[in-house]
PDBQT receptor file of N, H, CA, C and O in Angstrom, charges set to zero:
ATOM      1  N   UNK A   1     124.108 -40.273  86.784  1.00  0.00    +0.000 N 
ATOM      2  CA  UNK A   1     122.990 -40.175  87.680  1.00  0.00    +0.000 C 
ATOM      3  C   UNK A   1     123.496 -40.073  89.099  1.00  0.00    +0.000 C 
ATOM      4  O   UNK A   1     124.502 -40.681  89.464  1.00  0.00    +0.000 OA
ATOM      5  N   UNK A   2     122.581 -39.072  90.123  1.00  0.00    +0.000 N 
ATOM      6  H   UNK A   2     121.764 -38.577  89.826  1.00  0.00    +0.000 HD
ATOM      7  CA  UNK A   2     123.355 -38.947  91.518  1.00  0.00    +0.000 C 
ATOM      8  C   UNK A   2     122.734 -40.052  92.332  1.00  0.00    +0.000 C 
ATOM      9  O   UNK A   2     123.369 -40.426  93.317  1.00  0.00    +0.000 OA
ATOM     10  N   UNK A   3     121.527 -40.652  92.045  1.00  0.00    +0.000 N 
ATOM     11  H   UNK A   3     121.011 -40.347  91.245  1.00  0.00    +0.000 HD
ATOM     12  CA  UNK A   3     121.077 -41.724  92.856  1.00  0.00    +0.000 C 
ATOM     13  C   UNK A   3     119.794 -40.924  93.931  1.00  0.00    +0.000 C 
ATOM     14  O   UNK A   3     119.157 -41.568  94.765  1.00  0.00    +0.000 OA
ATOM     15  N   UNK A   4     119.619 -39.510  93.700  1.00  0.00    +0.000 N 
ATOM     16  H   UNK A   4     120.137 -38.987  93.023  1.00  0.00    +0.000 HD
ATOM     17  CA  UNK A   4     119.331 -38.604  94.693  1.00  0.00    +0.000 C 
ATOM     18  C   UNK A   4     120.262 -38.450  96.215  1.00  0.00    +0.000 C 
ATOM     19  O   UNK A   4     119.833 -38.142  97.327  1.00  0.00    +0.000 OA
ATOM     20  N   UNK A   5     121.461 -38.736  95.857  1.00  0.00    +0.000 N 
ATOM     21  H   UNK A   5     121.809 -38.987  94.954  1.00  0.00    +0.000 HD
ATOM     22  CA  UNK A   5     122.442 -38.500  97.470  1.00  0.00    +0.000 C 
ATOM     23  C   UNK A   5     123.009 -37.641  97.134  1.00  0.00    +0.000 C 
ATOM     24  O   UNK A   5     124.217 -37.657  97.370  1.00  0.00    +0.000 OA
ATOM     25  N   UNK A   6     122.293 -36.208  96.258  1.00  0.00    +0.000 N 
ATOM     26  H   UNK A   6     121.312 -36.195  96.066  1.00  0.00    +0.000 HD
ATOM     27  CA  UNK A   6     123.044 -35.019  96.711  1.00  0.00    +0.000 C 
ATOM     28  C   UNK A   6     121.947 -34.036  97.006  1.00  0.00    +0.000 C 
ATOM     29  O   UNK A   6     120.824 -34.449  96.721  1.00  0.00    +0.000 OA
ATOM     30  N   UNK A   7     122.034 -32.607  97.604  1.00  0.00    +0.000 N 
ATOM     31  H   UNK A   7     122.947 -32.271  97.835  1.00  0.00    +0.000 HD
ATOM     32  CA  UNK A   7     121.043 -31.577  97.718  1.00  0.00    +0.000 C 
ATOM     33  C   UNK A   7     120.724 -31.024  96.483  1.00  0.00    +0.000 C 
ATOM     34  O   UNK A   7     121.353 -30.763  95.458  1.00  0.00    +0.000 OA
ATOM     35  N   UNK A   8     119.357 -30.896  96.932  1.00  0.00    +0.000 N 
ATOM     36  H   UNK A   8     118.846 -31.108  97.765  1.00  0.00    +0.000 HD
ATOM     37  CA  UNK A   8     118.912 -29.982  95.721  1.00  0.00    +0.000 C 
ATOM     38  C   UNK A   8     119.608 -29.021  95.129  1.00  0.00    +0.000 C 
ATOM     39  O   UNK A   8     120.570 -28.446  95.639  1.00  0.00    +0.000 OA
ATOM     40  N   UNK A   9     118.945 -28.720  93.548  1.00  0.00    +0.000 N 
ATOM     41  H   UNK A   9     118.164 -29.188  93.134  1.00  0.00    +0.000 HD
ATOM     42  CA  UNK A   9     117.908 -29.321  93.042  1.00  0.00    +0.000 C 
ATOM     43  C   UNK A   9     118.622 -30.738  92.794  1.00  0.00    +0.000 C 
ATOM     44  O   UNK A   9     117.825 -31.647  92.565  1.00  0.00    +0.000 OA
ATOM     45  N   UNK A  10     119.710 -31.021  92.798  1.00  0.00    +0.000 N 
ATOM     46  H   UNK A  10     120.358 -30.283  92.984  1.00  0.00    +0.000 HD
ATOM     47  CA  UNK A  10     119.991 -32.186  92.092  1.00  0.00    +0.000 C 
ATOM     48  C   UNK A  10     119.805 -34.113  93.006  1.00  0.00    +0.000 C 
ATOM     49  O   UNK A  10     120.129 -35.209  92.549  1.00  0.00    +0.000 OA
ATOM     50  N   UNK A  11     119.247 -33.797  94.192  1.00  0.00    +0.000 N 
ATOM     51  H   UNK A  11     118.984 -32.906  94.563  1.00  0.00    +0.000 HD
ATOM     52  CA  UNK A  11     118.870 -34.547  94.635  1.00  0.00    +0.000 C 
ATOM     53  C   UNK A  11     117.674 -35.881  94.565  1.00  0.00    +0.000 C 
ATOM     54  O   UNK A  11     117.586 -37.090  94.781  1.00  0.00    +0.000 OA
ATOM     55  N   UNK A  12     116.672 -34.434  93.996  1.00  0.00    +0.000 N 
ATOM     56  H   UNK A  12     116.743 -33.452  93.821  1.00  0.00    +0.000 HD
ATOM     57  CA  UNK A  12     115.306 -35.263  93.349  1.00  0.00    +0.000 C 
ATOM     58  C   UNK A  12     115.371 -35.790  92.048  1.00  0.00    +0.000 C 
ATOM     59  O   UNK A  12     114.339 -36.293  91.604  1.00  0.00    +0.000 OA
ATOM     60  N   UNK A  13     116.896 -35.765  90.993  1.00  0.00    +0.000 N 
ATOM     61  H   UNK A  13     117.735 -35.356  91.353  1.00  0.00    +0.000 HD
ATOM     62  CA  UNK A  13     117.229 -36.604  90.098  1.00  0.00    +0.000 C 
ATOM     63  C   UNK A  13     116.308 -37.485  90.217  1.00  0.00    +0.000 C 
ATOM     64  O   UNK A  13     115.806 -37.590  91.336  1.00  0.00    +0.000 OA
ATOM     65  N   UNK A  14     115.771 -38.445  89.032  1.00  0.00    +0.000 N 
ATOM     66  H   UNK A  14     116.179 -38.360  88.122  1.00  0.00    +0.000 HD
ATOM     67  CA  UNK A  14     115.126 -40.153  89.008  1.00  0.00    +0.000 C 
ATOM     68  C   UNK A  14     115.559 -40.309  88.255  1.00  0.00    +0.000 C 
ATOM     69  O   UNK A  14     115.803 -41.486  88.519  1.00  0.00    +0.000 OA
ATOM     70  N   UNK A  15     116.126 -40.129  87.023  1.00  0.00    +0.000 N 
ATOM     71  H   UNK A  15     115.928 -39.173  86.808  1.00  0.00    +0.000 HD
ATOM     72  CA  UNK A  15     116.786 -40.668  86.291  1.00  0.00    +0.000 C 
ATOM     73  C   UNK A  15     117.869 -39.413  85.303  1.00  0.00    +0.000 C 
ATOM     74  O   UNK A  15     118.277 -38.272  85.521  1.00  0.00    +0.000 OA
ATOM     75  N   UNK A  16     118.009 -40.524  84.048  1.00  0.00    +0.000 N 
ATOM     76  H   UNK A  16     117.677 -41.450  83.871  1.00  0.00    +0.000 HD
ATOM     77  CA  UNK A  16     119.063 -39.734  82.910  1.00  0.00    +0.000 C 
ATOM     78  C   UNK A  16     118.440 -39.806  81.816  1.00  0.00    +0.000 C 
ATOM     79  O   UNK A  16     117.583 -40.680  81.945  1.00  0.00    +0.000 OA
ATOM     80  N   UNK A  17     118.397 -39.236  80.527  1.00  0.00    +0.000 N 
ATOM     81  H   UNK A  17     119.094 -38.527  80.422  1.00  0.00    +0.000 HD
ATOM     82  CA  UNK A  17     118.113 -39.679  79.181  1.00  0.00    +0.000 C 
ATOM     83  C   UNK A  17     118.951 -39.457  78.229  1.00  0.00    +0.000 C 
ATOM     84  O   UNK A  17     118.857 -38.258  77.964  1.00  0.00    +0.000 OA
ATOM     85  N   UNK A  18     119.797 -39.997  77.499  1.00  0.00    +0.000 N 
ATOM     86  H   UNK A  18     119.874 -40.970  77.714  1.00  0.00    +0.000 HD
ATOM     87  CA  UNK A  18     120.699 -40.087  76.472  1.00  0.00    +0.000 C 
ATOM     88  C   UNK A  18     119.892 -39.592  74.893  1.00  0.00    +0.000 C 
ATOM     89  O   UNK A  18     119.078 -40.175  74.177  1.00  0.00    +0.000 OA
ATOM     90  N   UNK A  19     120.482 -38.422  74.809  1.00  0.00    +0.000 N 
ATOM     91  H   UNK A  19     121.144 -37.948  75.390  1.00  0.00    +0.000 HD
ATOM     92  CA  UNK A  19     119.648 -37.638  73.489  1.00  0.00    +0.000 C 
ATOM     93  C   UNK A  19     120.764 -37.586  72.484  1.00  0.00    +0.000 C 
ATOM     94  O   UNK A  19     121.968 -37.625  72.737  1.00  0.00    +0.000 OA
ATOM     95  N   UNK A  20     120.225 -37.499  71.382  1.00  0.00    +0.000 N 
ATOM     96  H   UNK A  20     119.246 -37.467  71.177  1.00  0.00    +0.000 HD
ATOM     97  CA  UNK A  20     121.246 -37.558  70.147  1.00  0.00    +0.000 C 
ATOM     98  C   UNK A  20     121.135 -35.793  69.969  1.00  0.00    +0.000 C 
ATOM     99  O   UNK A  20     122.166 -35.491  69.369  1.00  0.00    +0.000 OA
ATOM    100  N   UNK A  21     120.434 -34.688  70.201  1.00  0.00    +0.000 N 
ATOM    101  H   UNK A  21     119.596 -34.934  70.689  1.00  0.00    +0.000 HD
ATOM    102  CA  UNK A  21     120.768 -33.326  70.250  1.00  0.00    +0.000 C 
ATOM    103  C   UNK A  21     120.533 -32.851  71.514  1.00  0.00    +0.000 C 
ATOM    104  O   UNK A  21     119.332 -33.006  71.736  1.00  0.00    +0.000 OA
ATOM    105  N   UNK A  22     121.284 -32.165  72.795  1.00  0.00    +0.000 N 
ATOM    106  H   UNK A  22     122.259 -32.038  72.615  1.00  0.00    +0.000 HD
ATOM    107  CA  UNK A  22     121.130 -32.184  73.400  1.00  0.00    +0.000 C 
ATOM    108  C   UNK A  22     120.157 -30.989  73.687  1.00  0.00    +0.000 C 
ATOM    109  O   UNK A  22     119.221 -30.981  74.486  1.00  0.00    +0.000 OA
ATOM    110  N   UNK A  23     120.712 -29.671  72.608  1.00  0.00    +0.000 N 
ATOM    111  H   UNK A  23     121.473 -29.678  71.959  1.00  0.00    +0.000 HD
ATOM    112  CA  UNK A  23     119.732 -28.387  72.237  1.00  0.00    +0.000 C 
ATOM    113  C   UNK A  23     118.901 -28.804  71.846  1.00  0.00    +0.000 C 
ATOM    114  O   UNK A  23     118.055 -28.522  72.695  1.00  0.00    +0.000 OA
ATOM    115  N   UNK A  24     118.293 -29.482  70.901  1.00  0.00    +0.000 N 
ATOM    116  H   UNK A  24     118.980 -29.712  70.211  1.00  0.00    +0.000 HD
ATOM    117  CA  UNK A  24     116.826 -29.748  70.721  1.00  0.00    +0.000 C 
ATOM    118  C   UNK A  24     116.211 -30.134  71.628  1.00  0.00    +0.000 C 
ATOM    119  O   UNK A  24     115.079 -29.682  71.803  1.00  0.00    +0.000 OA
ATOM    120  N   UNK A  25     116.691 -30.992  72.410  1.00  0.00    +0.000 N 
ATOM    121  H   UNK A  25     117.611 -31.359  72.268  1.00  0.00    +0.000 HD
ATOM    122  CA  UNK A  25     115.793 -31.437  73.658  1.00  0.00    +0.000 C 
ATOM    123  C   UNK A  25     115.364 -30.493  74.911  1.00  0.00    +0.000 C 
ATOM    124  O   UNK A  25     114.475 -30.496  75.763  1.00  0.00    +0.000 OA
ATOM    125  N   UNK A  26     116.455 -29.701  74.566  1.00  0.00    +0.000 N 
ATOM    126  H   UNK A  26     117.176 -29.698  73.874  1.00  0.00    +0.000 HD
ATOM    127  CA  UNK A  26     116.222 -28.421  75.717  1.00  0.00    +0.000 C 
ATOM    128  C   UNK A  26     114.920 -27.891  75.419  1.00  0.00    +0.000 C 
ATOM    129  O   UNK A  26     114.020 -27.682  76.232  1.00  0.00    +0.000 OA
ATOM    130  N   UNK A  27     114.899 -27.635  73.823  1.00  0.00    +0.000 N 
ATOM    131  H   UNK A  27     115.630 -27.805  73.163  1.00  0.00    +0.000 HD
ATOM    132  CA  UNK A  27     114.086 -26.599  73.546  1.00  0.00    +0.000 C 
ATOM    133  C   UNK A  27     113.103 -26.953  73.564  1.00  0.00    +0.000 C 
ATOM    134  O   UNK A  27     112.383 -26.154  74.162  1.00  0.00    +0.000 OA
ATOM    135  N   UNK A  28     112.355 -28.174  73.050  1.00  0.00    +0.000 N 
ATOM    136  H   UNK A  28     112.940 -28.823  72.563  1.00  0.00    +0.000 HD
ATOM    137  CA  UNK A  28     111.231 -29.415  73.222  1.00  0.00    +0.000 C 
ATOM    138  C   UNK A  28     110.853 -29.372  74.998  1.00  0.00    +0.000 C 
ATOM    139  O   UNK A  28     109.667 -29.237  75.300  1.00  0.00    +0.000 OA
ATOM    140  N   UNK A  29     111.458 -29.440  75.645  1.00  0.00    +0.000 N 
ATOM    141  H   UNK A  29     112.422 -29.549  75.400  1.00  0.00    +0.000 HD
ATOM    142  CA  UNK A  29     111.673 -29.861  77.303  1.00  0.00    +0.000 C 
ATOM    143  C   UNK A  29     110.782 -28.553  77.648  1.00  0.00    +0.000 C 
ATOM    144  O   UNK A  29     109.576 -28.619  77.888  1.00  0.00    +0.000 OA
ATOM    145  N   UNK A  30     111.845 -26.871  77.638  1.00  0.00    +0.000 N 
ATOM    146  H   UNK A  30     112.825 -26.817  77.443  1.00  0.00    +0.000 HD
ATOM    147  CA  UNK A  30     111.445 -26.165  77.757  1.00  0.00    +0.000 C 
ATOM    148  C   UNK A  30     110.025 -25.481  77.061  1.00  0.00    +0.000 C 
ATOM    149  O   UNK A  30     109.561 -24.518  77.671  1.00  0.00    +0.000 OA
ATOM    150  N   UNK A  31     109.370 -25.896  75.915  1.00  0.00    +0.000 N 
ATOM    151  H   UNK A  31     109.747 -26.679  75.420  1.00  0.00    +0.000 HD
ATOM    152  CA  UNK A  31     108.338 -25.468  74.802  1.00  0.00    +0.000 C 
ATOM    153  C   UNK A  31     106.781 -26.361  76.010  1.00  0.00    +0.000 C 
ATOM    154  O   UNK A  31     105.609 -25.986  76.035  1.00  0.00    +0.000 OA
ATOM    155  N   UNK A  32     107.244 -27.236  76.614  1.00  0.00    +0.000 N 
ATOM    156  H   UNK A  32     108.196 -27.540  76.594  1.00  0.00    +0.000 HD
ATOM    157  CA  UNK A  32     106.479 -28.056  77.294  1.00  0.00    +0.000 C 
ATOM    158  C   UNK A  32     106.295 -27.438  79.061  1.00  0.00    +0.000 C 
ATOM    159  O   UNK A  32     105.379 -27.785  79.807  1.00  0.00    +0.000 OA
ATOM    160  N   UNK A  33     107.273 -26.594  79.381  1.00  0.00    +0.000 N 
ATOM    161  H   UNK A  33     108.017 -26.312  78.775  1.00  0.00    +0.000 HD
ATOM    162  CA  UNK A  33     106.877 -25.948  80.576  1.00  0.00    +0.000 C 
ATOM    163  C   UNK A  33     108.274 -26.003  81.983  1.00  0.00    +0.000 C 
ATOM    164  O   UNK A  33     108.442 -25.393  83.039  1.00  0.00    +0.000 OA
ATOM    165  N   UNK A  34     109.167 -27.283  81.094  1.00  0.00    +0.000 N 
ATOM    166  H   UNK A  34     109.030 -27.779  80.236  1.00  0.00    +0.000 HD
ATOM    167  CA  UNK A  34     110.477 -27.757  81.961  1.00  0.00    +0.000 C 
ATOM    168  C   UNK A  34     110.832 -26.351  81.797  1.00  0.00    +0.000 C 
ATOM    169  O   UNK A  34     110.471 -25.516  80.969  1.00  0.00    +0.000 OA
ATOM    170  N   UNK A  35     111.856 -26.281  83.078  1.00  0.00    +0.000 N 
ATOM    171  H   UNK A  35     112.149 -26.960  83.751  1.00  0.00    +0.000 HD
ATOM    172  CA  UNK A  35     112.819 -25.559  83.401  1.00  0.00    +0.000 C 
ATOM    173  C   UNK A  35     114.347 -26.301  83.396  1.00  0.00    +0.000 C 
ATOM    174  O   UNK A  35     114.548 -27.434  83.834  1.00  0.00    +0.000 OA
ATOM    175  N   UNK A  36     115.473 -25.330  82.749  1.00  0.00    +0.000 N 
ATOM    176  H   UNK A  36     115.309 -24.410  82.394  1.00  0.00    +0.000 HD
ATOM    177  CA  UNK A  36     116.363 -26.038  83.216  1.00  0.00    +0.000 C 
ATOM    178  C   UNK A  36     117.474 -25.436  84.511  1.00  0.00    +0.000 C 
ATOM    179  O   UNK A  36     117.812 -24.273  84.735  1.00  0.00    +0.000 OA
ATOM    180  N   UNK A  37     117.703 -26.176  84.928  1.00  0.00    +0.000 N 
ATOM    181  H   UNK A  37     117.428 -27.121  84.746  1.00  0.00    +0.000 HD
ATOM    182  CA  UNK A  37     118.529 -26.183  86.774  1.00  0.00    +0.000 C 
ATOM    183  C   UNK A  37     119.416 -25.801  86.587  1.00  0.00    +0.000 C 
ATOM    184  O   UNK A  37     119.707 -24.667  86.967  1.00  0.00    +0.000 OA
ATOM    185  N   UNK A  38     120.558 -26.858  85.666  1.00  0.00    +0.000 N 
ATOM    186  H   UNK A  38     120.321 -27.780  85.357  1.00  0.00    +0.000 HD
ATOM    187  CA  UNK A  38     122.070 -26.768  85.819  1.00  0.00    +0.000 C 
ATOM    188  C   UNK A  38     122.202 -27.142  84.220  1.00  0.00    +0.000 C 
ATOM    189  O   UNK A  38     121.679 -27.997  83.505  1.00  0.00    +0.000 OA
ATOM    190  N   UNK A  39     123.189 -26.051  84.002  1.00  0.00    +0.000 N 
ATOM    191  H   UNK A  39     123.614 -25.357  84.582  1.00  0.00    +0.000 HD
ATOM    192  CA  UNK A  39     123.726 -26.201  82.219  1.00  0.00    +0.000 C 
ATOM    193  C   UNK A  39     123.107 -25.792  81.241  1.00  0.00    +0.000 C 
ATOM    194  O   UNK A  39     122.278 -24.898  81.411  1.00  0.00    +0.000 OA
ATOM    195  N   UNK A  40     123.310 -26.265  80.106  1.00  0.00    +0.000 N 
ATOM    196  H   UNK A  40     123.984 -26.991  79.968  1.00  0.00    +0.000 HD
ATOM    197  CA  UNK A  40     124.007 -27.564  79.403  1.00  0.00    +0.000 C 
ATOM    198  C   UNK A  40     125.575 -26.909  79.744  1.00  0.00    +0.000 C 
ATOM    199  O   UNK A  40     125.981 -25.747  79.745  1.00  0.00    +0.000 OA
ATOM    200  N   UNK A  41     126.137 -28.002  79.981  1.00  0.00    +0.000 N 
ATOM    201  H   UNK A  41     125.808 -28.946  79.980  1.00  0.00    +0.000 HD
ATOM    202  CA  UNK A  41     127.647 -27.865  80.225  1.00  0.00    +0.000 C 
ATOM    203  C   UNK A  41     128.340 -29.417  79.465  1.00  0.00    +0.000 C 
ATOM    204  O   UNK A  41     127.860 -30.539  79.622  1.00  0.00    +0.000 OA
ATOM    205  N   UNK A  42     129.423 -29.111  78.737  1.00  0.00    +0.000 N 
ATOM    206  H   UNK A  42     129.813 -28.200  78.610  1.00  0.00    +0.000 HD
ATOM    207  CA  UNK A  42     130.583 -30.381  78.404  1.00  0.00    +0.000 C 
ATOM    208  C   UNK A  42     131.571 -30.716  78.759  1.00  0.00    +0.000 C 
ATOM    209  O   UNK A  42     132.490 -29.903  78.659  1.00  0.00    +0.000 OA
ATOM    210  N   UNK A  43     131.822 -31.910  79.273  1.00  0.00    +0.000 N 
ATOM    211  H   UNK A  43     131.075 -32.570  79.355  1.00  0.00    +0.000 HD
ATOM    212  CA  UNK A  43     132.676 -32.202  79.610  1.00  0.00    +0.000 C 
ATOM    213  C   UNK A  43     133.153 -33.818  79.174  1.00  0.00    +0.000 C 
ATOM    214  O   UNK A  43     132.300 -34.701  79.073  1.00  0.00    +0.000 OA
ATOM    215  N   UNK A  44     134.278 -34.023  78.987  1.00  0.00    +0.000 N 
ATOM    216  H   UNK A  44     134.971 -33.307  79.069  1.00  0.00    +0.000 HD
ATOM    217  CA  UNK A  44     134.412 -35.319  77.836  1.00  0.00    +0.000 C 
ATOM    218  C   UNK A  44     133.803 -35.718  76.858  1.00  0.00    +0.000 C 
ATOM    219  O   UNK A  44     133.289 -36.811  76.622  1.00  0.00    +0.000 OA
ATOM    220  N   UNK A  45     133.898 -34.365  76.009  1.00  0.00    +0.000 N 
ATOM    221  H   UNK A  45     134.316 -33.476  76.201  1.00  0.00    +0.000 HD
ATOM    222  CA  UNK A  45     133.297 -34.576  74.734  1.00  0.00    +0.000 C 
ATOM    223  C   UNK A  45     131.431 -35.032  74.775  1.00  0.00    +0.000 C 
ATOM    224  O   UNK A  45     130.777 -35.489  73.838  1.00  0.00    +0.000 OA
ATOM    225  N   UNK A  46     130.993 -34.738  76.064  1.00  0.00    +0.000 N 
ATOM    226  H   UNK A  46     131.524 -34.366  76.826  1.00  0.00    +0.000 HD
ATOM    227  CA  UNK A  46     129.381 -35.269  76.121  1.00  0.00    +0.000 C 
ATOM    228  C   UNK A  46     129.169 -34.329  77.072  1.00  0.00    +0.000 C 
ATOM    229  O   UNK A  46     129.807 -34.008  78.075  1.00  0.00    +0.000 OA
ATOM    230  N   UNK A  47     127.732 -33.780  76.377  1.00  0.00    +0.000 N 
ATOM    231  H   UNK A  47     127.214 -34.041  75.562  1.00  0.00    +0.000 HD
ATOM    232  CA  UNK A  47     127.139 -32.627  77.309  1.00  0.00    +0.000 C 
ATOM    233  C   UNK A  47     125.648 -32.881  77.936  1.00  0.00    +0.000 C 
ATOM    234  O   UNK A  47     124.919 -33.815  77.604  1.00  0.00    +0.000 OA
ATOM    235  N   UNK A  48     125.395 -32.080  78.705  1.00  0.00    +0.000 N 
ATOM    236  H   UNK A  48     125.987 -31.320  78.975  1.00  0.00    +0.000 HD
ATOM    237  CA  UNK A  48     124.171 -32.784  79.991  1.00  0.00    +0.000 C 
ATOM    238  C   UNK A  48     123.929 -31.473  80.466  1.00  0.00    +0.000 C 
ATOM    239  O   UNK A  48     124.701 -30.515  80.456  1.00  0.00    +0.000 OA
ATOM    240  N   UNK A  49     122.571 -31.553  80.953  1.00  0.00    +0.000 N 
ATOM    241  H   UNK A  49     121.943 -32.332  80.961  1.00  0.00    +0.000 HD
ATOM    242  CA  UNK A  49     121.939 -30.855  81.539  1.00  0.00    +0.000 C 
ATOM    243  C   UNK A  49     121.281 -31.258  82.749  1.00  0.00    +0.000 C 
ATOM    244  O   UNK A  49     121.501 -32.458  82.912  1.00  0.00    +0.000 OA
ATOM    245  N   UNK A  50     120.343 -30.636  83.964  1.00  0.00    +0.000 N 
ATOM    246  H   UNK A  50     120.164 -29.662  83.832  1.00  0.00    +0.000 HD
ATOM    247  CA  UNK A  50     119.565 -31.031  84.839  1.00  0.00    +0.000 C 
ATOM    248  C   UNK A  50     118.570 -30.325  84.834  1.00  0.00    +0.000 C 
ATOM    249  O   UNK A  50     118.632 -29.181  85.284  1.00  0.00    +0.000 OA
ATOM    250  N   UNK A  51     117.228 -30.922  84.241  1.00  0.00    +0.000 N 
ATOM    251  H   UNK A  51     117.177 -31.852  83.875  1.00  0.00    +0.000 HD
ATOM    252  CA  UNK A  51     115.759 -30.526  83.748  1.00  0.00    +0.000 C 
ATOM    253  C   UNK A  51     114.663 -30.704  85.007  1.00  0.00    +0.000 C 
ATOM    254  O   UNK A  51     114.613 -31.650  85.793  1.00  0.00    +0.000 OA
ATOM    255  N   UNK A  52     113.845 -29.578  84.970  1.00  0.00    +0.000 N 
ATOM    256  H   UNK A  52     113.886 -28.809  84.331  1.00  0.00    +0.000 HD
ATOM    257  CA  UNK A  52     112.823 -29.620  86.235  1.00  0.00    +0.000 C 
ATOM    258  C   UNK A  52     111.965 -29.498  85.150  1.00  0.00    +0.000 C 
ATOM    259  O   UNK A  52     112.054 -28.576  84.339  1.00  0.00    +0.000 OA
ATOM    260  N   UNK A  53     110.710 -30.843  85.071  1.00  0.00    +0.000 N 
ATOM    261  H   UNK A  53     110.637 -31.592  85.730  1.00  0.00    +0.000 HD
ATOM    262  CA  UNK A  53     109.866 -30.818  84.551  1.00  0.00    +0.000 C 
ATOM    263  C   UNK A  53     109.161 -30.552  85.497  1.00  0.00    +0.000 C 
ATOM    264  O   UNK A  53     109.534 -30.625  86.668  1.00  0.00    +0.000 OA
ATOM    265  N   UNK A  54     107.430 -30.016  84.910  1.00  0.00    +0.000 N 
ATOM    266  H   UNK A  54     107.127 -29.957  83.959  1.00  0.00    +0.000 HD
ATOM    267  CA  UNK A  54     105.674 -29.786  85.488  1.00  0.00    +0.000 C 
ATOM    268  C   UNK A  54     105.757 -31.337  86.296  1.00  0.00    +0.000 C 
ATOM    269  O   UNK A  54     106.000 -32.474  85.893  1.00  0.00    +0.000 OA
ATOM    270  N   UNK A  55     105.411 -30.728  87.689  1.00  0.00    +0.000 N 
ATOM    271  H   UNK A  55     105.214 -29.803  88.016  1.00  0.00    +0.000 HD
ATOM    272  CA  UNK A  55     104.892 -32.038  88.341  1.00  0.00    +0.000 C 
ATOM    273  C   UNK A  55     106.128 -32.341  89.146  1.00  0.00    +0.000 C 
ATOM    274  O   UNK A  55     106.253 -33.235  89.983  1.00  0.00    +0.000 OA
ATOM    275  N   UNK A  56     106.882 -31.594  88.820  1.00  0.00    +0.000 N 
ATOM    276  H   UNK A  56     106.780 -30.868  88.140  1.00  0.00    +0.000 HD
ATOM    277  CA  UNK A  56     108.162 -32.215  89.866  1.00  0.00    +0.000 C 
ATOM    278  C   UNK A  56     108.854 -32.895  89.545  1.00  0.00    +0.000 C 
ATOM    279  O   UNK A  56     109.796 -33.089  90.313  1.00  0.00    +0.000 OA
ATOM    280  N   UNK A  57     108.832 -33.412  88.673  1.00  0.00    +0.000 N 
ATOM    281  H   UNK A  57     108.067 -33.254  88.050  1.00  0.00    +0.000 HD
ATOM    282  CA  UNK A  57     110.246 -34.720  87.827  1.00  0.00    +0.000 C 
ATOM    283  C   UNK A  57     111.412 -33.933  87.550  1.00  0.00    +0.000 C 
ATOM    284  O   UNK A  57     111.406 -32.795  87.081  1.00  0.00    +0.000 OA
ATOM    285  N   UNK A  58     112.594 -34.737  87.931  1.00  0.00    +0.000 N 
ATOM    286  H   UNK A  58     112.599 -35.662  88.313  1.00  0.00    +0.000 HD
ATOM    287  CA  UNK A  58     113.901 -33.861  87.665  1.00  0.00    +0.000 C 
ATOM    288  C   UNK A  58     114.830 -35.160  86.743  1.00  0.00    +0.000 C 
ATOM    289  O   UNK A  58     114.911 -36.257  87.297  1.00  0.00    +0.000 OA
ATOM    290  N   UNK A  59     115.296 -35.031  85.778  1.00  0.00    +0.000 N 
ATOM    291  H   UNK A  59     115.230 -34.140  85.328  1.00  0.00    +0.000 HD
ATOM    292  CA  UNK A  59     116.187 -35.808  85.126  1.00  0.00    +0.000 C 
ATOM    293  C   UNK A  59     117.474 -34.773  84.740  1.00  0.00    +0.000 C 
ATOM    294  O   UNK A  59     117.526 -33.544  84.688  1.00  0.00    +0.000 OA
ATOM    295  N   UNK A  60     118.541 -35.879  84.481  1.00  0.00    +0.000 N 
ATOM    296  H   UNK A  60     118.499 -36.877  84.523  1.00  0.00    +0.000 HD
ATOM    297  CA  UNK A  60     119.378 -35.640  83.722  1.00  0.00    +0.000 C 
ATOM    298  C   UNK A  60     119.309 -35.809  82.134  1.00  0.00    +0.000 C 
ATOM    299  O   UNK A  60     119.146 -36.994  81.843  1.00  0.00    +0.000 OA
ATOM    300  N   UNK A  61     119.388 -34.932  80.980  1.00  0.00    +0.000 N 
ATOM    301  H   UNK A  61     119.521 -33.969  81.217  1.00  0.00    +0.000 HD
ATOM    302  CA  UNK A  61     119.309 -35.111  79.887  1.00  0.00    +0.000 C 
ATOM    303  C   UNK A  61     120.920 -35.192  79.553  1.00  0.00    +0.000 C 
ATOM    304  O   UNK A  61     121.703 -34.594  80.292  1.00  0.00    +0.000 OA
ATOM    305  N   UNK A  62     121.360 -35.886  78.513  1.00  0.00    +0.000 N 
ATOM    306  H   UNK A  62     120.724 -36.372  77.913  1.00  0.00    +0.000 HD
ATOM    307  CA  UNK A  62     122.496 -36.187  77.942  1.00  0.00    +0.000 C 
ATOM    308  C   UNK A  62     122.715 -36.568  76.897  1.00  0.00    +0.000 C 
ATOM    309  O   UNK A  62     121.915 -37.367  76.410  1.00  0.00    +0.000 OA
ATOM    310  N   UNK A  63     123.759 -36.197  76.213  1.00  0.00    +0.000 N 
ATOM    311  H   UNK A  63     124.408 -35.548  76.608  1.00  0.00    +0.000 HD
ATOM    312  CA  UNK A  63     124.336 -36.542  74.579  1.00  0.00    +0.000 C 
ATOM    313  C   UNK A  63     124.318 -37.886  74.902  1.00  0.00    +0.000 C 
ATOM    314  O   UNK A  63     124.534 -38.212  76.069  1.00  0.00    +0.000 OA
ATOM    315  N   UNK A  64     124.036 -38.935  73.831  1.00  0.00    +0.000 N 
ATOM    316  H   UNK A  64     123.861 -38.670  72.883  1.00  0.00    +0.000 HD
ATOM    317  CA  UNK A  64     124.641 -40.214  73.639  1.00  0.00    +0.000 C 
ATOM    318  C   UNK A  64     125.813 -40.345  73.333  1.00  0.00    +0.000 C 
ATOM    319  O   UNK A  64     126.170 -39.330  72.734  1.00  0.00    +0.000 OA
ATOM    320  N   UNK A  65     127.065 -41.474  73.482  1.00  0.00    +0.000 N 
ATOM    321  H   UNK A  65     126.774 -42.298  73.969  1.00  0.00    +0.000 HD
ATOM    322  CA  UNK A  65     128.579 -41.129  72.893  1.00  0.00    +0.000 C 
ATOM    323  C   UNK A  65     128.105 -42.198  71.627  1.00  0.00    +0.000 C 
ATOM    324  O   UNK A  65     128.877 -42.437  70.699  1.00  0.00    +0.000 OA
TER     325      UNK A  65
């Protein structure tokens, strides 16, 4: 999580969510109207994305380890 102390989009972050598929959640996220920002990208074996949901909510989605 950046805490929001970086520039957009990744600034308005509020939180993270730890997903057990990280593609399914995309596709669920996106089927609902989210956009995604940045990724999915991996790195240490755990991959993440940065989701712009309806309404303005921005999270980080993420693999669980």
């Amino acid at each position: 999580m950046t805490d929001g102390h970086l520039p957009y989009p990744f600034g308005r972050e509020l939180t993270g969510y730890g997903v057990p598929d990280l593609g399914a959640a995309l596709e669920r996220a996106k089927g609902a109207g989210a956009s995604v920002l940045w990724g999915p990208v991996t790195a240490g074996g755990r991959g993440s994305a940065m989701v712009h949901f309806p309404g303005g909510y921005v999270a980080e989605l993420h693999t669980e380890r």
